[in-house]
C-alpha positions, 0 to 999 in steps of 0.5 A: 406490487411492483417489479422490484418485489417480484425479483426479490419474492422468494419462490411460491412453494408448491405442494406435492399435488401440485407439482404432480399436476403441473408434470402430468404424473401421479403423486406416487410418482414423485414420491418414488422419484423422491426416494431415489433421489431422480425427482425435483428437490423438495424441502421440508416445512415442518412436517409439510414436503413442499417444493420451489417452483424454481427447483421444479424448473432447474429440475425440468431445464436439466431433463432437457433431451437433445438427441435427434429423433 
């Protein structure tokens, strides 16, 4: 694969476990976050919830805390 089809490859969509993994939370966790509409955005895949890797990071980059300690 080349460059160019990396930059025009749709995001790798993740599963909840994964990204629970990935965040270092429980699944319950995302699935709270879920419901209160506080979590990445997940879409969903027939009855499947999945997320874009790159919602879980615009998620992340959003959560960024920059007050002194």
């Amino acid at each position: 694969m080349s460059a160019t089809d990396d930059a025009q490859a749709p995001d790798r969509l993740l599963t909840p476990d994964e990204v629970a993994q990935w965040l270092g939370k429980p699944k319950a966790t995302l699935s709270a976050w879920r419901s209160r509409n506080l979590g990445p955005r997940g879409i969903r895949v027939g009855n499947a919830l999945r997320y874009r890797r790159g919602e879980v990071e615009l998620w992340l980059d959003q959560q960024t805390d920059d007050r002194p300690d």
